[in-house]
C-alpha positions as CSV (number, residue, x, y, z in Angstrom):
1,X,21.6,15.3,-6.7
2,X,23.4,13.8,-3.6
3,X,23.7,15.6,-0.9
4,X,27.1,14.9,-0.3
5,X,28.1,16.3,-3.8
6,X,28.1,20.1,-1.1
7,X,30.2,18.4,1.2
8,X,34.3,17.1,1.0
9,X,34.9,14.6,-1.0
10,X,35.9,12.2,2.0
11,X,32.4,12.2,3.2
12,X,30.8,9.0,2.1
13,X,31.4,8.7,-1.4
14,X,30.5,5.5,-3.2
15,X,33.3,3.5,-4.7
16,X,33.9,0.7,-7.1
17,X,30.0,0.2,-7.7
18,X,28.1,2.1,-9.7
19,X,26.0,5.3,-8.1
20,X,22.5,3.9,-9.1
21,X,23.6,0.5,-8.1
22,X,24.9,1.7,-4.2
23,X,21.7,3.8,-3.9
24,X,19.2,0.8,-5.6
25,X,21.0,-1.2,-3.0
26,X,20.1,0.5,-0.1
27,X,16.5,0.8,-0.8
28,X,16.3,-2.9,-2.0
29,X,17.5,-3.1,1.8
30,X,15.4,-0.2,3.6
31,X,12.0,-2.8,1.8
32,X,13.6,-5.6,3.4
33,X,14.0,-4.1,6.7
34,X,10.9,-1.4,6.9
35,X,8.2,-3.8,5.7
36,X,9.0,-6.2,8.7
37,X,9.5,-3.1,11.3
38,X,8.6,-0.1,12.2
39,X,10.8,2.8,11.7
40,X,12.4,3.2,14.8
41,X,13.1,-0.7,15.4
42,X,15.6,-0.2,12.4
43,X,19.3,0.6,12.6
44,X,21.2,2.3,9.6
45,X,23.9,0.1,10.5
46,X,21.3,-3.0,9.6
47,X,20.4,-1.2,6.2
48,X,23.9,-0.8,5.4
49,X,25.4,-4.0,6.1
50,X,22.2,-5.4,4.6
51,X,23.3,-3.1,1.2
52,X,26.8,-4.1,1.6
53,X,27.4,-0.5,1.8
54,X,29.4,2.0,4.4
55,X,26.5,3.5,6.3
56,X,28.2,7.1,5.6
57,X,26.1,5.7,1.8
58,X,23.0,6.5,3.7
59,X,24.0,10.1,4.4
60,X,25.4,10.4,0.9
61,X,22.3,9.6,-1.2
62,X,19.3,10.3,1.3
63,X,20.4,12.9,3.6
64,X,19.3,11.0,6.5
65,X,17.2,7.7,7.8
66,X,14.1,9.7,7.3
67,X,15.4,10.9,4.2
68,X,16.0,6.6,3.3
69,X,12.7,5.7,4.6
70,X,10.5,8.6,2.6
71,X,12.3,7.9,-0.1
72,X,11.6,4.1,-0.2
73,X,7.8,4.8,0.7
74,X,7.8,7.0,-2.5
75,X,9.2,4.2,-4.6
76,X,7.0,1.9,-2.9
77,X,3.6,4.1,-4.0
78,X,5.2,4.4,-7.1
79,X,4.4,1.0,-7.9
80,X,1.1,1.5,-7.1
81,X,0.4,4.4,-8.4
82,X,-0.6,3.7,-12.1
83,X,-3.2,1.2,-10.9
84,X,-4.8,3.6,-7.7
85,X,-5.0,6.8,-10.4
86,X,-6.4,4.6,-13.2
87,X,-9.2,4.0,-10.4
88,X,-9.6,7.6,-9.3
89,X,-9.8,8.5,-12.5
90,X,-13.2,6.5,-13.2
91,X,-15.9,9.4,-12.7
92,X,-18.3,6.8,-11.8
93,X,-16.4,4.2,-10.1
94,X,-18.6,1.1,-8.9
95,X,-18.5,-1.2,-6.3
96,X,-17.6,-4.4,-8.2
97,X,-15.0,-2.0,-10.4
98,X,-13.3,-1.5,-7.2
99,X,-13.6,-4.5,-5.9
100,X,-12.4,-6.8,-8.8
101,X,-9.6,-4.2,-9.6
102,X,-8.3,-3.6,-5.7
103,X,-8.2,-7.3,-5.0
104,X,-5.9,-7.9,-8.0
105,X,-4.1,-5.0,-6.8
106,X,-3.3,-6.4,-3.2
107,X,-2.6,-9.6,-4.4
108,X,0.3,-8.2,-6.7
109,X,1.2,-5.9,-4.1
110,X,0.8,-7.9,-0.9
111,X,3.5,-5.7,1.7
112,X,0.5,-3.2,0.7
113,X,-2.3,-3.8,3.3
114,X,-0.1,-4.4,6.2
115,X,2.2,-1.2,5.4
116,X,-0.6,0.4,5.2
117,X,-2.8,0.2,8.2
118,X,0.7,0.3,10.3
119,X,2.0,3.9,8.6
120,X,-1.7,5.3,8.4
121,X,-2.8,3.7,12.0
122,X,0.3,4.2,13.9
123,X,2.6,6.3,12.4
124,X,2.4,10.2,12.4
125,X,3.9,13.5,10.7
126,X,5.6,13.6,7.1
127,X,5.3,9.7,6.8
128,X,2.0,8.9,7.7
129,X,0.9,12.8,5.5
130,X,2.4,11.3,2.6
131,X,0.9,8.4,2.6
132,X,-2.5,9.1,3.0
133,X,-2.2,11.6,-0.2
134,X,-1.0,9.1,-2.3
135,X,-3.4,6.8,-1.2
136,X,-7.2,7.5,0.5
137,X,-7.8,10.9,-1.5
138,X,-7.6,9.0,-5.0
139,X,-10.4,7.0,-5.1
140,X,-12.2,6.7,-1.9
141,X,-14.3,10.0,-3.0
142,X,-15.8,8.9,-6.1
143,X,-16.4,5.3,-4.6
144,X,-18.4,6.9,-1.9
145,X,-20.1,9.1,-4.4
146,X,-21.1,5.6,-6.3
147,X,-22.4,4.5,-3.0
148,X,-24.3,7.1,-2.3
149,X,-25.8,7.8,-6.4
150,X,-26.8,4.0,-5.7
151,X,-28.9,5.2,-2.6
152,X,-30.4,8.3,-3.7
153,X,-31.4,6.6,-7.4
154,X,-33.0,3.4,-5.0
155,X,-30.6,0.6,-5.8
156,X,-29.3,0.2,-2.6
157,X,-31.8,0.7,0.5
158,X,-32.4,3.8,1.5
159,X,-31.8,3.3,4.8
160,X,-28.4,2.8,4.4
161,X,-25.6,5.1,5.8
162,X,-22.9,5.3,2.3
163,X,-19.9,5.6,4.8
164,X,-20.4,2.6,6.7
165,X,-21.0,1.0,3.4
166,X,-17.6,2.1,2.4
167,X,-16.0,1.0,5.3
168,X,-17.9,-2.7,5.2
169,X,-16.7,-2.7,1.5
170,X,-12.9,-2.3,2.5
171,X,-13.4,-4.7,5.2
172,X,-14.4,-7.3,2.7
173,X,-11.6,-6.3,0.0
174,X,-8.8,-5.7,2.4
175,X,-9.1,-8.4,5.2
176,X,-8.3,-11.4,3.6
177,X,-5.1,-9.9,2.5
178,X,-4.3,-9.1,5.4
179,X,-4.5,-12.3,7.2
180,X,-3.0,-13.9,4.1
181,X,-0.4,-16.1,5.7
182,X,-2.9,-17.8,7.9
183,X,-6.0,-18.8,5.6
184,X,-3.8,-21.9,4.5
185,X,-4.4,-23.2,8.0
186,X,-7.5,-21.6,9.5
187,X,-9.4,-22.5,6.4
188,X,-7.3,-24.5,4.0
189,X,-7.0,-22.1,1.5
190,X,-3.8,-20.4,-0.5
191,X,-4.5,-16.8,-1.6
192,X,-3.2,-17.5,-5.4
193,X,-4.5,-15.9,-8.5
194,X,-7.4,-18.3,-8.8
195,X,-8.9,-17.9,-5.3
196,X,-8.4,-13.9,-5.4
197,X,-10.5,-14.0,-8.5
198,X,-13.4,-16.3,-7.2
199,X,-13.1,-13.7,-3.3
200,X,-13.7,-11.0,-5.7
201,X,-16.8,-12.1,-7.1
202,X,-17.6,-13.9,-4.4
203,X,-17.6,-10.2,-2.6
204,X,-19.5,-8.7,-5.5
205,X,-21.8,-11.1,-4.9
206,X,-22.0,-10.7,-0.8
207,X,-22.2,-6.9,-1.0
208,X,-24.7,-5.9,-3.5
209,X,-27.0,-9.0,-2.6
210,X,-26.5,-10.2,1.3
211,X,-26.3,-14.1,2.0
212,X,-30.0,-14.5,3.1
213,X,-32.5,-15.8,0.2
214,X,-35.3,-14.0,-1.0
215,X,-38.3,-15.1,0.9
């Protein structure tokens, strides 16, 4: 329920639009405006106008900026999470099952990476908590398990460490996704559906077999 419903009826309420359609509003524009900057480089004032909303709206529906912004992040995940918990799920999830499945991921989800690295690298408290519940407990465990069954059953080499494995894996996944606006001009190539496909297998490929041949 809103908050304000506790509070006087001259505090904030919405008027001639719908509830759902002032509140969709306002985190249509809380995307626009938090996936670009950080949280403290944004106004309320710039969500609101943006919304076409009073800013008192903010206090109304989410208590607060934070209240906005956790709220968005949560709606955000939401979107992902179907496709994350469908992986975790996957008792013996492989490398190419995460690596064909995340890439398709990103690519439909491409605010992801960057949103990402910036609330889990820089950010700190509830935010950043959140986000790395929703995200790095669900299936980075059983992926490192993979890793590692690999190792111990003599697929991969033994000498391998399964962490750094993991962390060269997401390097290979993630990177290109992040650096997405700029592979048309560094190497002539757009990140569309066909060359997300071909970088997956191509990946595949690269991790479980290296680039040098067999001598």
């Amino acid at each position: 329920m809103p908050k304000a419903e506790k509070a006087s009826s001259s505090a904030g309420r919405p008027s001639g639009r719908a509830p759902e359609q002032v509140r969709g509003a306002l985190l249509q524009a809380a995307r626009e405006h938090f996936l670009e900057r950080d949280f403290k480089a944004v106004s309320l004032r710039q969500i609101a106008d943006s919304a076409g909303v009073n800013g008192a709206m903010v206090s109304y529906y989410f208590g607060s900026k934070q209240g906005l912004y956790l709220a968005m992040v949560d709606e955000l995940l939401a979107v992902l999470a179907s496709d994350l918990i469908s992986l975790g799920e996957q008792e013996n999830l492989t490398v190419v099952d995460f690596i064909r499945s995340y890439s398709k991921l990103l690519h439909a989800n491409p605010w992801w990476p960057n949103f990402l690295i910036r609330e889990v690298m820089f950010s700190e408290g509830e935010v950043r908590e959140a986000v790395l519940d929703r995200f790095a407990k669900v299936f980075a465990p059983q992926l490192l398990a993979n890793i590692q069954r690999e190792i111990n059953q003599g697929h991969y080499r033994e000498d391998l460490d399964s962490r750094l494995c993991l962390l060269s894996l997401m390097g290979l996944t993630v990177f290109p996704f992040l650096v997405g606006p700029v592979l048309q001009q560094v190497v002539g190539m757009e990140l569309d559906s066909t060359l997300v496909a071909r970088l997956a297998e191509h990946n595949c490929q690269l991790f479980l077999h290296g680039v040098t041949t067999t001598p």
